[in-house]
Each structure stands twice: as structure tokens, then as C-alpha cells.
N, C-alpha and C positions, 0 to 999 in steps of 0.2 A: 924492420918489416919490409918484404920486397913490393916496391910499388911499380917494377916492370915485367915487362915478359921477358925479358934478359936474365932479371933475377931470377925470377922465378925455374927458368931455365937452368939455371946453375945450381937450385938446389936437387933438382936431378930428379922426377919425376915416378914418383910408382905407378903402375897399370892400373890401378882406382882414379888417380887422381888425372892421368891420362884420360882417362875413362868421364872424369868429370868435368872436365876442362872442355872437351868434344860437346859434350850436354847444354853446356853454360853455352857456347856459342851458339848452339842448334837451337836452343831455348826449350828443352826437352828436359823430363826429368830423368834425373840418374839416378836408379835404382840399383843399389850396391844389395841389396837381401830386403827380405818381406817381416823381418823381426829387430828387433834392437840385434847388437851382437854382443857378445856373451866375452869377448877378450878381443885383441888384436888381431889383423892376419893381414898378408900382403893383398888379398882381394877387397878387402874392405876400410883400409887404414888411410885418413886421409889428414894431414897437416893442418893444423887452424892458420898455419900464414899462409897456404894456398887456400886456403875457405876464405879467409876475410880478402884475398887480393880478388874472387871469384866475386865476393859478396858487392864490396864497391866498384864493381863495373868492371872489372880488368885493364888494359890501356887500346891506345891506338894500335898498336900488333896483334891482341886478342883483347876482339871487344864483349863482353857479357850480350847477351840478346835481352831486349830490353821485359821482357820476363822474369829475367832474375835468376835466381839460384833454387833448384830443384830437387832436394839431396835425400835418401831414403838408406837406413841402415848401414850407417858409417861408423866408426868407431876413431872420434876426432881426438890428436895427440895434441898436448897442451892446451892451453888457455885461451879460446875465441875473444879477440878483444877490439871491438868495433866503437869504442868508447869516442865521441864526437866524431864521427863518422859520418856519412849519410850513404845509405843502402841503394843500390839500382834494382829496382824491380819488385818484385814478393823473395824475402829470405823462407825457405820452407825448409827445416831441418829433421826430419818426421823419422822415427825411431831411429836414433841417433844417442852415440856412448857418448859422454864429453870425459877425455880422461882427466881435465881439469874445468874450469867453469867458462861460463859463459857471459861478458861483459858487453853490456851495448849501454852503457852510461853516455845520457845524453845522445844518443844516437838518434838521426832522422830515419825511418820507416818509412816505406809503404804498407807493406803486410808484415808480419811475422808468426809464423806457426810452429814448436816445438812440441808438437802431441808428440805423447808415446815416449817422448824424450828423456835422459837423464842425464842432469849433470852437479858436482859437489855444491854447486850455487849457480845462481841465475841473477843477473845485476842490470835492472832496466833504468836506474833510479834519473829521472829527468828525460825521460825517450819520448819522442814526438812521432808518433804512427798515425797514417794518414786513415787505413783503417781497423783490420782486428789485431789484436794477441791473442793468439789462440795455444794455450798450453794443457790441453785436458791431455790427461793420463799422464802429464808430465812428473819425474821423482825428483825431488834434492833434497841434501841431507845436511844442507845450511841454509836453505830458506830461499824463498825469492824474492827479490829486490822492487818495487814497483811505485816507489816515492816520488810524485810529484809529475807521475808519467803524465802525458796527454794523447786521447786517444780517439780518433774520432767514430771510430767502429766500437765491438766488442770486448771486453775479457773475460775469455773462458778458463775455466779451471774444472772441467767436468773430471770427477774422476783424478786428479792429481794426488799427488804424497808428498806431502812436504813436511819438514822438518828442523826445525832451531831451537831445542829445550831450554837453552839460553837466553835467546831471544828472540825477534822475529820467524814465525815459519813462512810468512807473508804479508809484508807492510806495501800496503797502499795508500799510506798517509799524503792527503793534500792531494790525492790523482785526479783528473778531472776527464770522466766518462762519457763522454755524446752518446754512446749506447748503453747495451746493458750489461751487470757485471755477475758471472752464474760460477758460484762454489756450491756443485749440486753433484747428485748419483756420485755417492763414492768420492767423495772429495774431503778429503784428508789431511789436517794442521794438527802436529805435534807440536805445541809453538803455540806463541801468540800471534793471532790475525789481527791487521791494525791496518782498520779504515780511516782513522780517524783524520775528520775536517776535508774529505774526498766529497766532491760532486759529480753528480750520476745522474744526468737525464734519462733514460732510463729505468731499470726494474733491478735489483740485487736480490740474485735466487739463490739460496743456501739449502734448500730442498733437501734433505736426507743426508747434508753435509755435515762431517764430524770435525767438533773441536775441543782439543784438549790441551789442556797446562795443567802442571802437578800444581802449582802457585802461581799468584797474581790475576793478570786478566787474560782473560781465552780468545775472546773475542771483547775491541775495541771497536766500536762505532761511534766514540763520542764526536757530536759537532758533525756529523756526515750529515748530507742532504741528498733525496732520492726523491726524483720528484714523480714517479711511475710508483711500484710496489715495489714492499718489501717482503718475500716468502719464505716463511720458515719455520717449516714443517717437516716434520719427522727425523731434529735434526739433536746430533748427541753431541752432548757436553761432558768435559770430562768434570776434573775435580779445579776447575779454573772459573773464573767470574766474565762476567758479561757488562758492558758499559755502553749504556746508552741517551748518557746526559749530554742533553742538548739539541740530540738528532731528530733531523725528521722526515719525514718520508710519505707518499700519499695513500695509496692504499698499505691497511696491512694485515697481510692473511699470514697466520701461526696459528699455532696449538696449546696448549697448556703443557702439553707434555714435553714440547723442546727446551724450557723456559728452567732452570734450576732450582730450587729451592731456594727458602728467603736468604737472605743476607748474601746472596751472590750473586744476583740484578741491582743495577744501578740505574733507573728508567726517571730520575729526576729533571726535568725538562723536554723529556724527550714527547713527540709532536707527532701526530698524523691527518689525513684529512677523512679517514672513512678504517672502518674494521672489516674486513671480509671472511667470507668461508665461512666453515661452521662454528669457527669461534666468535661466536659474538653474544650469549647468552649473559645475562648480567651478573649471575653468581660466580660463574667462569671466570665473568673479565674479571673480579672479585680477590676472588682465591690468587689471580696473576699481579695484580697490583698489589695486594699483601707482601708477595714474593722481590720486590723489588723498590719500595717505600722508605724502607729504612735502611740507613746503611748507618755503621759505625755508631749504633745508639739514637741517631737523630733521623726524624720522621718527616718525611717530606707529601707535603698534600699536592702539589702540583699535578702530582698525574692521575689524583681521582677528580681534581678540577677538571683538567683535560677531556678524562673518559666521556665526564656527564656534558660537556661542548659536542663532543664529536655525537653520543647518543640523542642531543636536544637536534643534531643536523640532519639525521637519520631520520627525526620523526617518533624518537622514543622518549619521550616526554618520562614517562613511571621509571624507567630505567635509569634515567638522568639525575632523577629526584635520590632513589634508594642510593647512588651512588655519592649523591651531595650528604647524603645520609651519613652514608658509614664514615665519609671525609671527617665530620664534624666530631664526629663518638671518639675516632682513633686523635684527633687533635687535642679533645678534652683527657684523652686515656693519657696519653703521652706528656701533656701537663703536668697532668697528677704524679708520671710516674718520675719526671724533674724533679718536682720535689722530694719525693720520698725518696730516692735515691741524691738527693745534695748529702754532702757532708753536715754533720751538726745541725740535725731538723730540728728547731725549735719546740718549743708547747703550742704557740700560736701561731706557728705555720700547719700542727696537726688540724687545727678548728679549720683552715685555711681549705686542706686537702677536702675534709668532710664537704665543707660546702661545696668546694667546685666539683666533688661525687653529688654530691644533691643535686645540685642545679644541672651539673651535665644529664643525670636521671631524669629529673623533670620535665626538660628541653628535648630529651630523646622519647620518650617515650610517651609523651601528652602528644607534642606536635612536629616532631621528628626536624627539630631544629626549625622551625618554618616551611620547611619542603612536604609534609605531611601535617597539613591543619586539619582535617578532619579525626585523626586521629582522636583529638580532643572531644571529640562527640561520644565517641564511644569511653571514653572514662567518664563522660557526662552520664552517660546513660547508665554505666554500671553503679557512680554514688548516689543517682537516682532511684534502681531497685535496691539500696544498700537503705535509703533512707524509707520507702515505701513500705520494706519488711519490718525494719522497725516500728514503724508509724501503725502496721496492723496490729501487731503482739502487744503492744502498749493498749492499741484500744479497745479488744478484746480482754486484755487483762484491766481495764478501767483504769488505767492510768493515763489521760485525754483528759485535758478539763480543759474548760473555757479559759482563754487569756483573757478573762475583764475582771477589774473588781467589782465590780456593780453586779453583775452575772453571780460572781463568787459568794456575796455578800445578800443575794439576794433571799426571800423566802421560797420561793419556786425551788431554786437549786437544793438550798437546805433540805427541803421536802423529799427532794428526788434523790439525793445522796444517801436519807437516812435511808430510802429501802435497796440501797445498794444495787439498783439497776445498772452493775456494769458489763460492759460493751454496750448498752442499750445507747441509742440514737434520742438524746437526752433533746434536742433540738424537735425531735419531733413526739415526746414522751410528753410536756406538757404543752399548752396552752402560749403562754408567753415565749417559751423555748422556739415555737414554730417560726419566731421572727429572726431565732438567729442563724448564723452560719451552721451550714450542715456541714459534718467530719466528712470528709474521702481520703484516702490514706494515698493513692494517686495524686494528689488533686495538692496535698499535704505537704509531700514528699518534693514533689516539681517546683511548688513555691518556696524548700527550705534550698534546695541545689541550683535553681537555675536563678540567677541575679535577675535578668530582666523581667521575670514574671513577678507578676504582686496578685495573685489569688485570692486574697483574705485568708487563706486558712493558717499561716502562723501568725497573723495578727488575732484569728480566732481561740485558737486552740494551742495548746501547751501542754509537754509530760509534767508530771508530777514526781516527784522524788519521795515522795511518804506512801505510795499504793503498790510498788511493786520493783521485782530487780530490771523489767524491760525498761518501766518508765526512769529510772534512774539511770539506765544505760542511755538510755534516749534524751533524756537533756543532758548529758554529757558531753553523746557524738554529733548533736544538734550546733555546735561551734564548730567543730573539725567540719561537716559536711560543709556548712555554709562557708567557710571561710575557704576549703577546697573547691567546691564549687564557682569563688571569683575565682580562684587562681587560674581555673580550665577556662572558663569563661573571659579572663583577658587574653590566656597565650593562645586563643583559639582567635582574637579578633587580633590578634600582633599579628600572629602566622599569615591570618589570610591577607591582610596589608603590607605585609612586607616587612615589617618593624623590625622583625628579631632574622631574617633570614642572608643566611650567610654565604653570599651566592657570587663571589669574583671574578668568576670564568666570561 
């Protein structure tokens, strides 16, 4: 590589490079054409070993102005290789052919710009810029290099095409971003994009960004940390997965629509501090967490724990709850469905299944695991018109009698039975009757379902099994009610105390 103007001299100068060499000193840019170019020519054809002797300063005979290098519509021959280097000035290489690639490995920046640019690869991997990389509109057709870069500006990719069906179409694993990093408007990975374990103070905008991989992951983000926003919206996936364990990020404004279908979200760990924009509806976030929960058969609750953290910070309490909700159902579903899918299910791992369907039943739908304790009032309320209806049919069909024996045994009653006064208000039919408990089928009904009350009227009154099919239906369901009745009646005082609620966020 020629590190003089001697050399340089002797490799014998074309009228471009003449042309840029004048520039470099003046500190002017050298516009060679207003388009990429399309093949070589002697007006526009310029050497990578005079560009990188241009790029690092040039020497004491031709000094670079301290500007930098200012280069537009060149059409560079061979291999830019600035690899441990360190640049004088802003390198600005702006519609520009690389007829081979482009190497700044470990290279010191100031600026660097290759809009509009294209070259078979791009290789920054360890490059310390002081402040942007700016590569929008930028093409390669091996990918760009951006592993472990440090950058204390920008990187842009608006609008790029890149490309490595292989591998990488853009790895910025480990990069560490003072600003913000934007794969947005027309930004283009054929390839895997791999963020992964990069920090970004800043915002990483993927906005309308496309990515795609026939197989594996499309886009990696695991372990990244963003401590601004993360947006992305309106953004297409191919037939590739998404990996998001781990990461996290502060705000985050998406859609439901960028997000792939289940089993190709990986969101197990993955963190934010607030949801923005108009996705934040709780059914929404719902159907998106469904989408990325499970992976490889096994069901990960952490990120509807997450949800309902971030919802409780918001100030959306209901939202918080319904999502502690569904956590619990799909943790019980997923259970059950362990087992039933083990090899060699036993007999008495079947009883096993039943129950934990029963009880996850119970638990969800009385008091919504603890997060929904009122729920329990309204199935209070409904085995209360359950018992109230039967309580009437019965004592209109005269099948109501007094719970006493002495009442039963008595002559009054005898008297009153023989003339078959039934439904009649036998309490206030005779004389001694008037002292006892009056029937109300309300009043009846309340004191067989609800534990805490003691009414007298099943200590009063009782079906009979000999007068009719109500009354016999009625001491039957007179056990099921009452004993349903505690059941609602505890998981309703567990709920509201916290007993049974499953809340580790």
C-alpha cells in the first residue's frame, strides 16, 4: 500500500483521481457524477489505494485538509481496506460502485457516510466513530459487518438492501450506540439481522422495515438493551422467526400486524417500561402474547407477568387483572396438556388430569384465580335463584313441611294435612301455627346458599320426598346447593385476602 506521494506518484495518476487528489487538499468535495455509476470509465474510475492513502491523511507533500475526504459517484477498483487505521477528517463515499468491498475493521472514524452506495460487503466489525454511520440507501450482497462497533452518533440504514441468505445480512452483535439506530422506509434484510446483546441509548426504528429469512431467525434481538423506544410498525417478516429473549427496551410502540404468527416470536424475558401508540388495548396485547409464549411445546408465563407490571404502572389496574388471568388458565391448560401427552399415561394420572380440569375450572371461573373475587357473587347469586325457584314449586306443590318433630307429630298439623291445604301458609292457617316460622322462598333459598346467614327457615322448613317430583328434586339439590354455596363462599373470602392469588410480578 503506497504510504507516500512518491508512491503514489508512480502509480501514475488518472484525470479522476488527479481530479481528487486537488479536492482532498482544497477540502472540497469531488463530484465525479450525480448517480452511482453503472461500470468503469476513465472519468470516474478511482483506485482504493489512492482512496485509503487520501482517506488517512495523505503525507507531508500532499497533506488531506483537515475535512477529510469528499468523494461522489466513483466507481472504486478493488478492495478499500482501512482495517486498523484511523481516518483524517469525515470519509464521505456517496454513490459510489466498490468493485470489491469495503474493510474498515477496527478502524478509528470520525464520520462515515456510504448512502446510495454499493459494495459486495461492508466490514466495520470493531470500528470506533466518533460520530454517525450513515449507510441509507446503501446495497450488499454479503451483508454488512457492524460487530462490536462503537459509535458515538447515529446508524442509519434508511432505505438499504442488504443481503446474506447464509448468514448475516446485518450483524450488530455487541455494538454499542450513544444514539439512535433506524432500519426504517424501505430497509431491506435478506438475511438474518442480529442485534443481539447491543446497547443503544437511544430509540431503534424499524418502521416499515422488511425482514426476511427462508429459515431460522430473521431478526435477533436477544439480550439488546434500548433505553429510548423501540418502533415497529408496519414492518414485514418473511418466513423467518423473531427472538426477543431477554431484551429490553423503554418505550414500545408496534402493531399487532408486524409481529408473525405464534411459534415464530420468542418474547420469553423480554422487558419494557411503558406500551405506546395505539397498540395497547388488552385483547390486542392478548392475541400478541399468545403469538410468542410458546416456543418448542413449552409455555413461558413471564411476559404476561410483565404485561400486567407494565399495565399496573399505567394505571390500568382491570387490564392487569384480565391478563393475570389468562397467565393462570394457559399455565393450568399447559399442565394438563404435559401430561396427556407424557408417554405411558397411567389410570391414575387420568383422575389426576380431571381434577386439575376441575379445579383450574373452579379457580377460573368462580374467582378468576384471585384477581377476579367478585366474580363469586354472581354464581352466588345465580345458586340462589337456582334454589329460590325450587323452594317456590315445592311449596306450591305442598311439598314444604315443617322441620320439627313435634310440629309433625302434632294434632293441629294432622288436622291441617288431612284437608290437604297445599301451598296454603300453614303458619298462619291455624291458631298455634301462627307462632311459627313463616315460609318465604327468598328468605329460604338465601339461608340454604349463603353460609353466613342463619334465617331460621331451613331450620324451619324442609322438602318432603313423599308429596311430589319438585319436593324430591328439592331435597336432593338441597346438599349440592349448600355444599356449593361454601365452596363460592370460601374462594370468594381467599380471593379477596390474597390466599389463593398468583401474582409474582
Amino acid at each position: 500500500m503506497a504510504r507516500t506521494w512518491a508512491e503514489i506518484q508512480k502509480l501514475g495518476l488518472t484525470d479522476a483521481e488527479k481530479r481528487l487528489v486537488e479536492c482532498c487538499k482544497a477540502g472540497k468535495e469531488c463530484r465525479l457524477g450525480d448517480e452511482r455509476p453503472e461500470g468503469p470509465s476513465e472519468e470516474r474510475t478511482i483506485r482504493a489505494e489512492v482512496l485509503r492513502y487520501l482517506i488517512l491523511g495523505g503525507c507531508e507533500d500532499c497533506r488531506v485538509y483537515e475535512k477529510g475526504v469528499w468523494l461522489k459517484g466513483a466507481w472504486i477498483v478493488e478492495t478499500l481496506d482501512l482495517s486498523f487505521c484511523q481516518a483524517r477528517g469525515i470519509t464521505a463515499l456517496l454513490d459510489c460502485e466498490f468493485q470489491g468491498g469495503a474493510n474498515f475493521q477496527q478502524t478509528r472514524l470520525n464520520f462515515l457516510t456510504l448512502n446510495r452506495s454499493r459494495a459486495s460487503s461492508a466490514n466495520l466489525e470493531g470500528a470506533s466513530v466518533d460520530a454517525h454511520i450513515l449507510l441509507r440507501e446503501f446495497s450488499s450482497d454479503s451483508g454488512v459487518n457492524l460487530r462490536n462497533v462503537r459509535v458515538e452518533g447515529n446508524i442509519e440504514l434508511d432505505g438499504a438492501k442488504l443481503q446474506n441468505t447464509k448468514g448475516y445480512a446485518l450483524n450488530l452483535e455487541g455494538a454499542q450506540i450513544n444514539g439512535d439506530l433506524y432500519l426504517r422506509y424501505g430497509f431491506s434484510a435478506k438475511g438474518e439481522v442480529n442485534i443481539k446483546s447491543s446497547e443503544i441509548e437511544g430509540q431503534v426504528d424499524c418502521q416499515r422495515g422488511n425482514f426476511t429469512k427462508e429459515r431460522g431467525i430473521a431478526f435477533n434481538f436477544q439480550s439488546a438493551f434500548v433505553k429510548r423506544s423501540f418502533l415497529f410498525r408496519d414492518a414485514t417478516i418473511g418466513d423467518g422467526r423473531l427472538d426477543f429473549a431477554s431484551a429490553h427496551v423503554g418505550d414500545l410502540v408496534d402493531d399487532l400486524e408486524s409481529w408473525p404468527i405464534s411459534g415464530r416470536n420468542y418474547l420469553n424475558g423480554f422487558t419494557y417500561d411503558k406500551i405506546g401508540g395505539k397498540f395497547t388495548a388488552v385483547n390486542s396485547r392478548l392475541e400478541w402474547l399468545s403469538r410468542g409464549t410458546v416456543w418448542k411445546g413449552e409455555f413461558h408465563p413471564q411476559p404476561y407477568t410483565h404485561l400486567a407490571k407494565v399495565y399496573r404502572s399505567m394505571g390500568r389496574d382491570a387490564d392487569a387483572r384480565k391478563v393475570l388471568i389468562e397467565r393462570n388458565r394457559l399455565l393450568a391448560q399447559h399442565q394438563r396438556d404435559k401430561i396427556i401427552h407424557a408417554p405411558g399415561v397411567l389410570s391414575y394420572q387420568w383422575l389426576n388430569i380431571f381434577w386439575l380440569w376441575l379445579s383450574d375450572l373452579t379457580m377460573n371461573k368462580l374467582v378468576g384465580y384471585g384477581f377476579a373475587p367478585f366474580r363469586s357473587l354472581g354464581w352466588l347469586f345465580g345458586l340462589w335463584l337456582f334454589a329460590i325457584t325450587l323452594a317456590h314449586f315445592a311449596w306450591t306443590e305442598g311439598s314444604m313441611v315443617p322441620n320439627s318433630d313435634v310440629i309433625l307429630t302434632s294434632a293441629d298439623w294432622q288436622a291441617y294435612e288431612s284437608r290437604t291445604h297445599a301451598g296454603e301458609d300453614w303458619a298462619a292457617a291455624t291458631a298455634p301455627g301462627q307462632d311459627w316460622e313463616t315460609f318465604h322462598p327468598l328468605a329460604w333459598g338465601a339461608d340454604l346458599v349463603i353460609p353466613i346467614l342463619d334465617l331460621g327457615q331451613t331450620q324451619a322448613w324442609a322438602p318432603s320426598t313423599a308429596r311430589g317430583p319438585v319436593g324430591r328434586t328439592l331435597w336432593w339439590a338441597q346438599w349440592f346447593l349448600e355444599a356449593a354455596g361454601w365452596i363460592v363462599a370460601g374462594l370468594f373470602a381467599a380471593a379477596v385476602t390474597g390466599i389463593i392469588r398468583k401474582d409474582d410480578d
